[in-house]
PyMOL Python script that loads the backbone (N, CA, C, O; Angstrom):
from pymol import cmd

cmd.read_pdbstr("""\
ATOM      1  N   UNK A   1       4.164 -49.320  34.799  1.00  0.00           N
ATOM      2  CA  UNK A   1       5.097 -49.044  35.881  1.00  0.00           C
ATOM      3  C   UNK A   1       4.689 -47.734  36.535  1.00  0.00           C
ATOM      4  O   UNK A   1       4.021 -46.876  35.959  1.00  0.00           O
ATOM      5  N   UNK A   2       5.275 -47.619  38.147  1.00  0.00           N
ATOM      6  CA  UNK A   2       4.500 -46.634  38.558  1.00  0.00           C
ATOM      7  C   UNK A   2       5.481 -46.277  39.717  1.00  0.00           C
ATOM      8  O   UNK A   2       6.082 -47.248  40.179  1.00  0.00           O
ATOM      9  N   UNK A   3       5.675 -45.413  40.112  1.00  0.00           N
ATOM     10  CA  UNK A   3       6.453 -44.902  41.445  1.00  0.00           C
ATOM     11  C   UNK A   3       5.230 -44.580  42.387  1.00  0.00           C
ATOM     12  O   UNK A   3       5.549 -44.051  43.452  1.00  0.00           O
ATOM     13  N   UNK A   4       4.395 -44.720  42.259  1.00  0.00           N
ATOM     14  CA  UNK A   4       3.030 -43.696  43.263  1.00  0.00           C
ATOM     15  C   UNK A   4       2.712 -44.931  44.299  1.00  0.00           C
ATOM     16  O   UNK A   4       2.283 -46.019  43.914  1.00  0.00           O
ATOM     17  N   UNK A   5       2.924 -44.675  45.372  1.00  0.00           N
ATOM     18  CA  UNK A   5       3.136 -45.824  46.432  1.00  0.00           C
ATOM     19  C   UNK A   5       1.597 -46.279  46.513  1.00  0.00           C
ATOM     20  O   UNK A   5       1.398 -47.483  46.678  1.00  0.00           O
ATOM     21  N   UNK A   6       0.121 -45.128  46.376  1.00  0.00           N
ATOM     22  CA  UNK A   6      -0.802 -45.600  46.370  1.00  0.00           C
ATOM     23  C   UNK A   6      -1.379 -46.844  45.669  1.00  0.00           C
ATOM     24  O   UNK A   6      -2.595 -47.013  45.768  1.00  0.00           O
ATOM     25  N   UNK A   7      -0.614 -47.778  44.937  1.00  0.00           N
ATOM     26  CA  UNK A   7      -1.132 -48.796  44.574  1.00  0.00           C
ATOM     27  C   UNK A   7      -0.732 -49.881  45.595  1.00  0.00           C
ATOM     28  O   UNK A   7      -1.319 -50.962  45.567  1.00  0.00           O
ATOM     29  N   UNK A   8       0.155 -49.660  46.416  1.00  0.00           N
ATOM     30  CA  UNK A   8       0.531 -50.454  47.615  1.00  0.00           C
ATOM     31  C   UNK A   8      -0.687 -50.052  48.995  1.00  0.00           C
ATOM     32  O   UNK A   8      -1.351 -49.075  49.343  1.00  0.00           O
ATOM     33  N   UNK A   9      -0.410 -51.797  49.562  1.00  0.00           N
ATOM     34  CA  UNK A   9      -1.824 -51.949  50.559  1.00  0.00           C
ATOM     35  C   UNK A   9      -1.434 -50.462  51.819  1.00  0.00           C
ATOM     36  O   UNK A   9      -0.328 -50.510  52.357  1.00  0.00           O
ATOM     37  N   UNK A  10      -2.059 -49.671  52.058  1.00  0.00           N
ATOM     38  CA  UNK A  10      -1.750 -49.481  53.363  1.00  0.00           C
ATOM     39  C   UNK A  10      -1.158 -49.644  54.707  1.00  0.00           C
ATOM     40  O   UNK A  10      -0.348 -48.988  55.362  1.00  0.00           O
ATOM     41  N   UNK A  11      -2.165 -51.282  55.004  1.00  0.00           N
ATOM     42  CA  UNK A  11      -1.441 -52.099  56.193  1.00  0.00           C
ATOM     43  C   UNK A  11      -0.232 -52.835  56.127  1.00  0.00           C
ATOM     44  O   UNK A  11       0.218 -53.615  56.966  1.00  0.00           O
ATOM     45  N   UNK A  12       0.451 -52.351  54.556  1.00  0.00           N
ATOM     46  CA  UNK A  12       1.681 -53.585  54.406  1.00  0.00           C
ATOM     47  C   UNK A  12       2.581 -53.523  55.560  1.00  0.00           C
ATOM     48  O   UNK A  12       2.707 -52.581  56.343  1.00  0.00           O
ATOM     49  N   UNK A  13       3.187 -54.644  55.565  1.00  0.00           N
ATOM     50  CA  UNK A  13       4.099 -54.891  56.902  1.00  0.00           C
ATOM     51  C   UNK A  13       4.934 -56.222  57.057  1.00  0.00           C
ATOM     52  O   UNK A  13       4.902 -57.014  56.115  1.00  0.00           O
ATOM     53  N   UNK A  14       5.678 -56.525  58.178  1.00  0.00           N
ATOM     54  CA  UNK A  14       5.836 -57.676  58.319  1.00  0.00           C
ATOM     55  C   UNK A  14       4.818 -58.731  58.154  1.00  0.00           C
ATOM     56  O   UNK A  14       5.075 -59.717  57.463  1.00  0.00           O
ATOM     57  N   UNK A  15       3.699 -58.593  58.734  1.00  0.00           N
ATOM     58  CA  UNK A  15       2.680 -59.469  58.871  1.00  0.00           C
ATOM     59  C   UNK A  15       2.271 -59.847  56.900  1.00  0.00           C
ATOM     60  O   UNK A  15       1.122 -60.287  56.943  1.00  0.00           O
ATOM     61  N   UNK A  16       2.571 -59.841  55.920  1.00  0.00           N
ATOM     62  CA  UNK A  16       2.477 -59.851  54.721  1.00  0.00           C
ATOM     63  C   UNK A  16       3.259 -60.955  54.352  1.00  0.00           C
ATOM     64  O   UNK A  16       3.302 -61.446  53.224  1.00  0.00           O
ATOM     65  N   UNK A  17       4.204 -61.526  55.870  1.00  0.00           N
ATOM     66  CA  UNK A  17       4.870 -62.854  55.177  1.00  0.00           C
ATOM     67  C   UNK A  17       4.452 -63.695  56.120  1.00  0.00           C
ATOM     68  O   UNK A  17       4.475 -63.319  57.291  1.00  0.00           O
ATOM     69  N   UNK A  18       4.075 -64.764  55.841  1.00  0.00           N
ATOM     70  CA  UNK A  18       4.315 -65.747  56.999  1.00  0.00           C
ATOM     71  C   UNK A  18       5.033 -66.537  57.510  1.00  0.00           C
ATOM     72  O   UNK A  18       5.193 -66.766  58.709  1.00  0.00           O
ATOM     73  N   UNK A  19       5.761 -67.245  56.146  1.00  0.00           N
ATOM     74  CA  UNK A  19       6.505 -68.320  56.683  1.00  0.00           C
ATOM     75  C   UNK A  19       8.358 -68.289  56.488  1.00  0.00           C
ATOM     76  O   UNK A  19       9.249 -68.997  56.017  1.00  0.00           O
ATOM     77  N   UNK A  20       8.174 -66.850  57.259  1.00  0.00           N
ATOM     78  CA  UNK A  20       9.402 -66.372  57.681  1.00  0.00           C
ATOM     79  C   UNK A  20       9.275 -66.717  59.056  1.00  0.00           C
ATOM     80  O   UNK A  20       8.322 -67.275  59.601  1.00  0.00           O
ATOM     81  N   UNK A  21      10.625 -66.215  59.686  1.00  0.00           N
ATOM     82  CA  UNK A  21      11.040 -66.183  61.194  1.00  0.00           C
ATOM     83  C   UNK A  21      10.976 -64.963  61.185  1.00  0.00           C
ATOM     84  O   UNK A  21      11.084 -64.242  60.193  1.00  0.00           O
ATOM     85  N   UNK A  22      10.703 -64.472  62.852  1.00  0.00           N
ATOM     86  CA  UNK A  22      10.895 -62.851  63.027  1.00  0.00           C
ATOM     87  C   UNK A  22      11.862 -62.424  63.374  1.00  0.00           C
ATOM     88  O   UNK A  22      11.961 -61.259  63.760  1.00  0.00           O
ATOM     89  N   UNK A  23      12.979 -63.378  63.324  1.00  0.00           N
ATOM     90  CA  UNK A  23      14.292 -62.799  63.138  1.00  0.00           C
ATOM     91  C   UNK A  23      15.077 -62.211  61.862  1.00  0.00           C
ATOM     92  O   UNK A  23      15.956 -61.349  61.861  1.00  0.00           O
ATOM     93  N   UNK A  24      14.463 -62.982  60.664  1.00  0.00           N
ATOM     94  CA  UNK A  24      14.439 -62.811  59.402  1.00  0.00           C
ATOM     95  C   UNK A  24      13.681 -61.869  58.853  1.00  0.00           C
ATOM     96  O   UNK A  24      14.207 -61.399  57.844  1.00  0.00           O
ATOM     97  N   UNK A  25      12.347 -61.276  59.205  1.00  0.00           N
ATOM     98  CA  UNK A  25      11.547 -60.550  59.035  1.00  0.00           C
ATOM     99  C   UNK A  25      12.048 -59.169  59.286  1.00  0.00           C
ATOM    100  O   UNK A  25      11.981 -58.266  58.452  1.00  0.00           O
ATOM    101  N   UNK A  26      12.714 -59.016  60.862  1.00  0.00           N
ATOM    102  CA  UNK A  26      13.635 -58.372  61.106  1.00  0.00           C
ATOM    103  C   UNK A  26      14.743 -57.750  60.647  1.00  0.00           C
ATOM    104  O   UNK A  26      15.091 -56.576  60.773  1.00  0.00           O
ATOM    105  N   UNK A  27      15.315 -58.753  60.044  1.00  0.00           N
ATOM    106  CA  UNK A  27      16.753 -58.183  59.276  1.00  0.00           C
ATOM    107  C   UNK A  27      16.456 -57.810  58.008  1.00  0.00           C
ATOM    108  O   UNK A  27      17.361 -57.221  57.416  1.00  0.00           O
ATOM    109  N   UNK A  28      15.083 -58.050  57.222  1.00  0.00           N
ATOM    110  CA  UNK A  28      14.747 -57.382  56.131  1.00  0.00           C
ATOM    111  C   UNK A  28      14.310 -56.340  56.308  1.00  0.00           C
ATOM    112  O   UNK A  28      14.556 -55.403  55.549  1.00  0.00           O
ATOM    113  N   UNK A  29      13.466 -56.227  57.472  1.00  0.00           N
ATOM    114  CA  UNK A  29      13.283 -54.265  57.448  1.00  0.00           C
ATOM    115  C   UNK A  29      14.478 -53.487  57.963  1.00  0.00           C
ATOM    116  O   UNK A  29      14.475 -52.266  57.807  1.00  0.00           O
ATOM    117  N   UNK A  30      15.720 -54.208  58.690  1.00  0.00           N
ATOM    118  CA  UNK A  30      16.610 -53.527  58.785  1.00  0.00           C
ATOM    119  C   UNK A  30      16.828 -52.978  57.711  1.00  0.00           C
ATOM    120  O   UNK A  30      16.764 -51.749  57.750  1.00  0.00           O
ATOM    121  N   UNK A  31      17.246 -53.779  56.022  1.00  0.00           N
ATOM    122  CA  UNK A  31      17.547 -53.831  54.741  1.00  0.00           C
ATOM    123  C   UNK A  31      17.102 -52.751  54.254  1.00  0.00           C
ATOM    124  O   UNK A  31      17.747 -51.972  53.553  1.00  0.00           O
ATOM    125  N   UNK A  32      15.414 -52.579  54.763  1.00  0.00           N
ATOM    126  CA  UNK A  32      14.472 -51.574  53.730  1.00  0.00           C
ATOM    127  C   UNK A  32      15.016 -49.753  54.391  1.00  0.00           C
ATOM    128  O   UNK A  32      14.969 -48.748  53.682  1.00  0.00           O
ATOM    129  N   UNK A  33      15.521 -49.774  55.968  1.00  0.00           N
ATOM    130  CA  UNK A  33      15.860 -48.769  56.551  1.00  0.00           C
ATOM    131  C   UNK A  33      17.366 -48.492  56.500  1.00  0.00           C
ATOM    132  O   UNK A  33      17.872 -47.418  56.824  1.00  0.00           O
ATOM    133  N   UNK A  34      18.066 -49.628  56.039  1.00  0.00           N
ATOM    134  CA  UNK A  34      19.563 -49.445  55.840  1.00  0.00           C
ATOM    135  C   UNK A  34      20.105 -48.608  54.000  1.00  0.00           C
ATOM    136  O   UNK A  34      21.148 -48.302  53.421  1.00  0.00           O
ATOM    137  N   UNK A  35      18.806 -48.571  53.776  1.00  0.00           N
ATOM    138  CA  UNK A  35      19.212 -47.704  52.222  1.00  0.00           C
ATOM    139  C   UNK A  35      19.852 -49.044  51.409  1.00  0.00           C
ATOM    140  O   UNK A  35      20.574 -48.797  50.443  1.00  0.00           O
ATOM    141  N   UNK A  36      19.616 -50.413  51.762  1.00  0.00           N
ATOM    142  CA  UNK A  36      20.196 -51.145  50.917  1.00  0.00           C
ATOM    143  C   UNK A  36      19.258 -50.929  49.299  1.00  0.00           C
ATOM    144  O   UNK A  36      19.988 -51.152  48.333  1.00  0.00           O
ATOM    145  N   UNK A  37      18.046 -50.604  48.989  1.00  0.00           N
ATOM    146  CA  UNK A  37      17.546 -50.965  48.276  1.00  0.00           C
ATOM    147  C   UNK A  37      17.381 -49.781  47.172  1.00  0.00           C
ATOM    148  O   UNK A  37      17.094 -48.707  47.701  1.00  0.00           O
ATOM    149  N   UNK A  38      17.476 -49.746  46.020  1.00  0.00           N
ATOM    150  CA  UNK A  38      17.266 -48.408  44.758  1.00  0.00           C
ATOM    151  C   UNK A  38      16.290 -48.830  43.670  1.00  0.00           C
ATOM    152  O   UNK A  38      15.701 -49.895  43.486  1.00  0.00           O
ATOM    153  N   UNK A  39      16.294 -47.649  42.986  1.00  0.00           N
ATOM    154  CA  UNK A  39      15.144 -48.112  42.012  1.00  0.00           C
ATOM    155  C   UNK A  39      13.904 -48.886  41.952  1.00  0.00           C
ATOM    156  O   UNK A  39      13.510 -49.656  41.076  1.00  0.00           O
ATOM    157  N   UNK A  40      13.210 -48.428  43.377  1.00  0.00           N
ATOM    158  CA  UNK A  40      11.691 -49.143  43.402  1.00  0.00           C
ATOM    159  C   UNK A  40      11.358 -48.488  42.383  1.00  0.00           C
ATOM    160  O   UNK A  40      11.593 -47.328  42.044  1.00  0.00           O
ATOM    161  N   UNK A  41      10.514 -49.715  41.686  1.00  0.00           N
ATOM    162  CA  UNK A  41       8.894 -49.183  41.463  1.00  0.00           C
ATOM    163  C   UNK A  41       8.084 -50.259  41.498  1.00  0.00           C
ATOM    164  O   UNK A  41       8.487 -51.409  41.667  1.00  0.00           O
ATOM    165  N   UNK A  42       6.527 -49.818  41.286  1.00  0.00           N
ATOM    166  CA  UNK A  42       5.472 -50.277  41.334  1.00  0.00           C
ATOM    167  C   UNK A  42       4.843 -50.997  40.165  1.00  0.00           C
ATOM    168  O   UNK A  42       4.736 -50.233  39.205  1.00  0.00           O
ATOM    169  N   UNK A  43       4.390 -52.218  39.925  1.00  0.00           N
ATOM    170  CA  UNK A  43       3.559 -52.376  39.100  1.00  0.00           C
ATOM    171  C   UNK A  43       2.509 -52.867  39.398  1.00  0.00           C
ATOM    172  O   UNK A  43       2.627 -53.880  40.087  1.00  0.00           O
ATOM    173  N   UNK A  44       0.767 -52.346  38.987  1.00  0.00           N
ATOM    174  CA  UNK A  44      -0.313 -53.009  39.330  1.00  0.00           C
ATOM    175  C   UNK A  44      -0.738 -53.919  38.341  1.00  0.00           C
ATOM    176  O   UNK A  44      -1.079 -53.369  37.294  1.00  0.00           O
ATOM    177  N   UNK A  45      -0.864 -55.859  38.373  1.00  0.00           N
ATOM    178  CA  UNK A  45      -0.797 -56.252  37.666  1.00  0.00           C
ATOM    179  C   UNK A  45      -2.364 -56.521  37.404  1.00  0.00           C
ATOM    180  O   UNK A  45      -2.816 -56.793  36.292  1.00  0.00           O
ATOM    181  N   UNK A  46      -3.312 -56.381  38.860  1.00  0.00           N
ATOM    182  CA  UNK A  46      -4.670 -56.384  38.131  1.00  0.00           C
ATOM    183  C   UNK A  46      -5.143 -55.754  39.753  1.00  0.00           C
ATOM    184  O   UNK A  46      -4.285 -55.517  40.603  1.00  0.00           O
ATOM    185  N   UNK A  47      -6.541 -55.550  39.986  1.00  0.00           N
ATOM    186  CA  UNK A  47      -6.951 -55.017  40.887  1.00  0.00           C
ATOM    187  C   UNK A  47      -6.072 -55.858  42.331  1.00  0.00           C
ATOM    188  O   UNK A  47      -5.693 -55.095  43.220  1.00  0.00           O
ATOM    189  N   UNK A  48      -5.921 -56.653  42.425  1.00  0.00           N
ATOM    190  CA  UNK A  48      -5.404 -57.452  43.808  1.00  0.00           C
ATOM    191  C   UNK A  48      -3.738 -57.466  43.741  1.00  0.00           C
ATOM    192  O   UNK A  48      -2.938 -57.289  44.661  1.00  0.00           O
ATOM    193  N   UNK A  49      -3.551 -57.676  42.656  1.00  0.00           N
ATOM    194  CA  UNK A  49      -1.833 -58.018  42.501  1.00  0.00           C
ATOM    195  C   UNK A  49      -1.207 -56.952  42.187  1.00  0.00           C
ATOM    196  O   UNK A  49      -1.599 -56.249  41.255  1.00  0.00           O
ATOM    197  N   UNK A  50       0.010 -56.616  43.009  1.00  0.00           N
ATOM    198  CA  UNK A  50       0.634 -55.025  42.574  1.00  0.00           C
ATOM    199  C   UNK A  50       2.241 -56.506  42.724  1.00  0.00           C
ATOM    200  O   UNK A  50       2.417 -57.471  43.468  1.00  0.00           O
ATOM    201  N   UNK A  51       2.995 -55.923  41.639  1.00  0.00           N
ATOM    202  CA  UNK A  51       4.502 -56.014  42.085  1.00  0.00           C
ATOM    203  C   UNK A  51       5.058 -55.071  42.228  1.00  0.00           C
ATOM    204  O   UNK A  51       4.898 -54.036  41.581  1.00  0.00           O
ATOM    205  N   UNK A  52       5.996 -55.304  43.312  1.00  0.00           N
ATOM    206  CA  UNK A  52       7.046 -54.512  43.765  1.00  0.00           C
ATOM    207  C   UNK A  52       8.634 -54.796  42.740  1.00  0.00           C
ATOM    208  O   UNK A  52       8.994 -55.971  42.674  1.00  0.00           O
ATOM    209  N   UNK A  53       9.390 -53.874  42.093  1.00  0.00           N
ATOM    210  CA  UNK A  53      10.588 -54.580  41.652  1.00  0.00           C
ATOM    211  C   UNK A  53      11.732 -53.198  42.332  1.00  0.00           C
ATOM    212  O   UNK A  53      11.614 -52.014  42.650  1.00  0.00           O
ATOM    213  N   UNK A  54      12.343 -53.786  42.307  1.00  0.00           N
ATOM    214  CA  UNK A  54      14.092 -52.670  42.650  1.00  0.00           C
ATOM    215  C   UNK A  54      15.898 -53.468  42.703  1.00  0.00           C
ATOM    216  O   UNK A  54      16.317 -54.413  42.034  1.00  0.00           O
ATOM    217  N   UNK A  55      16.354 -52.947  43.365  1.00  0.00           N
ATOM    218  CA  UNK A  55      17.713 -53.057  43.038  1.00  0.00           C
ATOM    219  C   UNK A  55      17.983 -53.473  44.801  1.00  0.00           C
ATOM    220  O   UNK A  55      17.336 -52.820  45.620  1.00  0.00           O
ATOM    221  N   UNK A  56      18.495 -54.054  45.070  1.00  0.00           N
ATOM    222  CA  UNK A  56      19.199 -54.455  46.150  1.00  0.00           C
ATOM    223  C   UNK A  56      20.556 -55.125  46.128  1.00  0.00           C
ATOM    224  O   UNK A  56      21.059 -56.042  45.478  1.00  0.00           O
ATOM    225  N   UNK A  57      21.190 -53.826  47.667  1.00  0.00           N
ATOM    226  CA  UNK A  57      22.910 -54.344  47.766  1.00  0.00           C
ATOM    227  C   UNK A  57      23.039 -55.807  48.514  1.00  0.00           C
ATOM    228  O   UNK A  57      22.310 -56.214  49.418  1.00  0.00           O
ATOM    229  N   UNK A  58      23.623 -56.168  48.195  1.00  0.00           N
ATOM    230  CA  UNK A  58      24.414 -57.510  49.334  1.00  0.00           C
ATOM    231  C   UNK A  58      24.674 -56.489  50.693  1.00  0.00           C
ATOM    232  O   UNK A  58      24.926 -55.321  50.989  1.00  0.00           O
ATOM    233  N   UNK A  59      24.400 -57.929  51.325  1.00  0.00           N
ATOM    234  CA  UNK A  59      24.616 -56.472  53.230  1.00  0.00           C
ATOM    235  C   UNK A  59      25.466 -56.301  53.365  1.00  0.00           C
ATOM    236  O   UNK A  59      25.360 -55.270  54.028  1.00  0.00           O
ATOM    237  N   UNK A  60      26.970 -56.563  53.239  1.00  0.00           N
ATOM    238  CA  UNK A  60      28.079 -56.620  53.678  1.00  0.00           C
ATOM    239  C   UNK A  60      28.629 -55.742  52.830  1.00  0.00           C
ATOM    240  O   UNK A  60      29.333 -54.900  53.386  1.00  0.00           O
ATOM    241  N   UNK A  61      28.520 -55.644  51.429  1.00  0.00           N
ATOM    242  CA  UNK A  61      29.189 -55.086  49.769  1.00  0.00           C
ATOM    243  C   UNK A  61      28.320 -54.212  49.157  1.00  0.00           C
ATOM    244  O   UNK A  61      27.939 -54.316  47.991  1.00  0.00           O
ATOM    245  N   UNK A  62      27.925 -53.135  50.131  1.00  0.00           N
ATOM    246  CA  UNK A  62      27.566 -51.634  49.295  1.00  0.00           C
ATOM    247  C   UNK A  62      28.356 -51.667  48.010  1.00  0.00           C
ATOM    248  O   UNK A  62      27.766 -51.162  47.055  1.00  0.00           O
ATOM    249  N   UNK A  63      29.326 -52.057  47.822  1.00  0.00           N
ATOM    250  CA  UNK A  63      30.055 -51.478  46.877  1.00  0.00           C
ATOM    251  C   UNK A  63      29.668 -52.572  45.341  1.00  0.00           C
ATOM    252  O   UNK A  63      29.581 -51.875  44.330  1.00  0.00           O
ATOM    253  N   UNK A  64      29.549 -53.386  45.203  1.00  0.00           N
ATOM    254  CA  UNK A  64      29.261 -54.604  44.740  1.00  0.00           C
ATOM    255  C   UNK A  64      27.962 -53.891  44.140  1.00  0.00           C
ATOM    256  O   UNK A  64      27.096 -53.117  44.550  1.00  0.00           O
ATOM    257  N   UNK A  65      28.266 -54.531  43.000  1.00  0.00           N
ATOM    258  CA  UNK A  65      26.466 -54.611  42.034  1.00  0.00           C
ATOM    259  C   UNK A  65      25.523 -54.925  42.516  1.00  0.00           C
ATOM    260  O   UNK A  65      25.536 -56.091  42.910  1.00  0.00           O
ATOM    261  N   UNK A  66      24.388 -54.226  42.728  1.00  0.00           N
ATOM    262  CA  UNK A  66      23.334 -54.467  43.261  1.00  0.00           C
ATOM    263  C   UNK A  66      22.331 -56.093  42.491  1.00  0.00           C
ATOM    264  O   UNK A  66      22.484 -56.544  41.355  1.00  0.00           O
ATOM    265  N   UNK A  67      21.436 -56.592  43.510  1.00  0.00           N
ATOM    266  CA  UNK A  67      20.349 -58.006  42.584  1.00  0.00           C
ATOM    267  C   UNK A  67      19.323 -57.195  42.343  1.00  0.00           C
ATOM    268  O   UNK A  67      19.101 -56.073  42.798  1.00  0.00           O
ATOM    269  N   UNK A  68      18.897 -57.647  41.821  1.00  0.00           N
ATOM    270  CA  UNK A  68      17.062 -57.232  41.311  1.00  0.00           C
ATOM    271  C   UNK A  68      16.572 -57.998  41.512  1.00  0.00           C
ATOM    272  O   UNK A  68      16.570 -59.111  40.987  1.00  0.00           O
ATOM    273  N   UNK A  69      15.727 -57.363  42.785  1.00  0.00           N
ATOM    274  CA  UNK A  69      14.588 -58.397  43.420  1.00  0.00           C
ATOM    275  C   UNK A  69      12.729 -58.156  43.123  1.00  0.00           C
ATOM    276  O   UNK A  69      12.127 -57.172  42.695  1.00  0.00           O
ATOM    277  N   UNK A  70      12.441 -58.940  43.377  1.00  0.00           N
ATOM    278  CA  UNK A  70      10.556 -58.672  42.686  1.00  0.00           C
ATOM    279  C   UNK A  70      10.064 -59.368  43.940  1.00  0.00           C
ATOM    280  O   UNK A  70      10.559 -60.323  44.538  1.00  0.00           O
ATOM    281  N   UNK A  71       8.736 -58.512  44.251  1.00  0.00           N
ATOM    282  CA  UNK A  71       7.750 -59.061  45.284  1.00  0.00           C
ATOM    283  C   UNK A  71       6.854 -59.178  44.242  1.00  0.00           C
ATOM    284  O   UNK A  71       6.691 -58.624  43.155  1.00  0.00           O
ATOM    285  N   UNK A  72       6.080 -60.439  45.155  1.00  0.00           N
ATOM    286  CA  UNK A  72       4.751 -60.099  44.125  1.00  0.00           C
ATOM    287  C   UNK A  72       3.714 -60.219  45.292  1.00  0.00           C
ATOM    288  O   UNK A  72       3.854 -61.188  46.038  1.00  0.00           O
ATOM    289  N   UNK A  73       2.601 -59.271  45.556  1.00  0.00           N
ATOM    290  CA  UNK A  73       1.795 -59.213  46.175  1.00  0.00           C
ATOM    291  C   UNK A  73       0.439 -58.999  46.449  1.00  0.00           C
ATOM    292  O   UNK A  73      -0.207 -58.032  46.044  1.00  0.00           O
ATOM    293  N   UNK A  74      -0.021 -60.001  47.209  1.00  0.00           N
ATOM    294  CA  UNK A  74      -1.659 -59.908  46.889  1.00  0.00           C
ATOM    295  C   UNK A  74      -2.104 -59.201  47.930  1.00  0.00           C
ATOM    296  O   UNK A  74      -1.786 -59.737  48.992  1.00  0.00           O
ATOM    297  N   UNK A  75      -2.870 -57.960  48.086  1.00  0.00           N
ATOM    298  CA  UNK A  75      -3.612 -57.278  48.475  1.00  0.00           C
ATOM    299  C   UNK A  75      -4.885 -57.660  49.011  1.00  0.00           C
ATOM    300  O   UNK A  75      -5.252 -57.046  50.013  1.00  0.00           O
ATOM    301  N   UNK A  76      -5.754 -58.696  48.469  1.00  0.00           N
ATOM    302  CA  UNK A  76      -7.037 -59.558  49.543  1.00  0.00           C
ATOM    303  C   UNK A  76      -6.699 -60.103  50.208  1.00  0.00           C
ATOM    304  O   UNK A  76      -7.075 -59.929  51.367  1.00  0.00           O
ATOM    305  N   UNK A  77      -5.454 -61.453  49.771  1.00  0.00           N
ATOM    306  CA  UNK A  77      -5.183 -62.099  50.673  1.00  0.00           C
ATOM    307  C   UNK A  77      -4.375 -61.505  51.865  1.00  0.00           C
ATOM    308  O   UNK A  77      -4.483 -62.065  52.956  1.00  0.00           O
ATOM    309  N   UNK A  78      -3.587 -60.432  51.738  1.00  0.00           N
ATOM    310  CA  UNK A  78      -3.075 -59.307  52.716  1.00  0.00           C
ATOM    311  C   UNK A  78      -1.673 -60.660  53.311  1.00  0.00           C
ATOM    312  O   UNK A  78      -1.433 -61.215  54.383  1.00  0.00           O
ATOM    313  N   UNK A  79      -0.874 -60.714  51.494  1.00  0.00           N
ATOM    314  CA  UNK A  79       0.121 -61.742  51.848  1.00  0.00           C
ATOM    315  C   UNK A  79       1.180 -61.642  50.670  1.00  0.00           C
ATOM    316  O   UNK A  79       0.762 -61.299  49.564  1.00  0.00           O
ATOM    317  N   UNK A  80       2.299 -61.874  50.814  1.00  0.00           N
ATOM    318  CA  UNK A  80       3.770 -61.683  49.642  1.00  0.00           C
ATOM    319  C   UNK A  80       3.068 -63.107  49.220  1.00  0.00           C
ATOM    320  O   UNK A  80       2.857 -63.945  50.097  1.00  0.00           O
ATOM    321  N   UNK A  81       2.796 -63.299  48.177  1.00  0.00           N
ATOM    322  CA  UNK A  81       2.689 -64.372  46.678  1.00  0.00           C
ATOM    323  C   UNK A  81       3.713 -65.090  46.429  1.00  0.00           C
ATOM    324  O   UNK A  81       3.705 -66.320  46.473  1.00  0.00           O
ATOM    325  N   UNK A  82       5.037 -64.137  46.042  1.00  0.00           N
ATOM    326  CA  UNK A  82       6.355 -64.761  45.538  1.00  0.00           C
ATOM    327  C   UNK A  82       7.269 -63.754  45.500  1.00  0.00           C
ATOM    328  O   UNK A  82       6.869 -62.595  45.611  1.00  0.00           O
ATOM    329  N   UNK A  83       8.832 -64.076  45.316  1.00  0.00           N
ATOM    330  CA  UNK A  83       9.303 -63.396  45.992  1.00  0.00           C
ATOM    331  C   UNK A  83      10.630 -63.857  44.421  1.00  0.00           C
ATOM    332  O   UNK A  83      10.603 -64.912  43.788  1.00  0.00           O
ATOM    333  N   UNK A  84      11.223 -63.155  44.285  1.00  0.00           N
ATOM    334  CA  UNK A  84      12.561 -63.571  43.406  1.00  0.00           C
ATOM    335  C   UNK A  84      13.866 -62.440  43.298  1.00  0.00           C
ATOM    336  O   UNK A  84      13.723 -61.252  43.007  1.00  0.00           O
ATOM    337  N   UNK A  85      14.935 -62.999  43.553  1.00  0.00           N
ATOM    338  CA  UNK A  85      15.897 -61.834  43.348  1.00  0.00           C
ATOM    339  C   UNK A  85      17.355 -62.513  42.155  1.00  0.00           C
ATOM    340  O   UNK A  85      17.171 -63.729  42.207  1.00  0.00           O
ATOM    341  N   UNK A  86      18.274 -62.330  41.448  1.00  0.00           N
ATOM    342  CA  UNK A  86      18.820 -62.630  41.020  1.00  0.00           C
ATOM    343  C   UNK A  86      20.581 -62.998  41.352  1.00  0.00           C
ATOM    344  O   UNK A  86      21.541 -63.149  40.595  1.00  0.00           O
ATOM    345  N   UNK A  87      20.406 -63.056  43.108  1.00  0.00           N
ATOM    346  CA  UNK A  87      21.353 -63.660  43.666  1.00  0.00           C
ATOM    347  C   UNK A  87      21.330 -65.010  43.965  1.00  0.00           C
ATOM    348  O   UNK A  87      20.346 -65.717  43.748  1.00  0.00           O
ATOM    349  N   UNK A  88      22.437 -65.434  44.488  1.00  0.00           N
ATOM    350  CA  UNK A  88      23.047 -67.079  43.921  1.00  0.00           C
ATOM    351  C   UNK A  88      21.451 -68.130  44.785  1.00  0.00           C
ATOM    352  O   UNK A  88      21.179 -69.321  44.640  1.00  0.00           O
ATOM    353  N   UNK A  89      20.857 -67.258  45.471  1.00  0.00           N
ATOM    354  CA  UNK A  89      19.976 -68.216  46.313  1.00  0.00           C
ATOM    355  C   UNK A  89      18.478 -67.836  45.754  1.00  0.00           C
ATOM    356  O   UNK A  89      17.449 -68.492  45.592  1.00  0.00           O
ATOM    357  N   UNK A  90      18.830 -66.525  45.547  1.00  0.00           N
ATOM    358  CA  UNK A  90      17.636 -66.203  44.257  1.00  0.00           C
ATOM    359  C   UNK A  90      15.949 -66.312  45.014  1.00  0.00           C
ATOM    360  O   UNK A  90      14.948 -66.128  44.320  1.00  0.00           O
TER     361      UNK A  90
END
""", "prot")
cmd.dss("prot")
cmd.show_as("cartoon", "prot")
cmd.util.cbc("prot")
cmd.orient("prot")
């Protein structure tokens, strides 16, 4: 585990998902700039694959227990892998 953002790609971005909408793409970086999210960290699982894991609020219920969500991301392919959080849609 790692907090040191340098194991994350540089160019990360929207463009890291594809088969989202950019309306959806949208309202998740709202998410990442709205302070919904705590307790990042980093894990590098081999030279290409880093996961991302943290804590995320429901948008509406700051107040409400946060999910724990996981990216998993590949760095060659310059693309989100998989994606999991522990809310009802998960």
């Amino acid at each position: 585990m790692s907090t040191a953002m340098e194991i994350i790609p540089d160019n990360i971005g929207l463009n890291y998902v594809s088969c989202v909408s950019l309306k959806k793409k949208l309202k998740a970086q709202g998410f990442v700039s709205g302070s919904y999210f705590q307790k990042v960290a980093f894990y590098a699982k081999n030279d290409d694959v880093v996961e991302v894991a943290g804590y995320v609020f429901p948008s509406q219920r700051k107040n409400d227990k946060p999910h724990r969500a996981v990216l998993t991301i590949n760095k060659s392919k310059q693309q989100v892998e998989e994606s999991q959080c522990t809310c009802q849609i998960g």
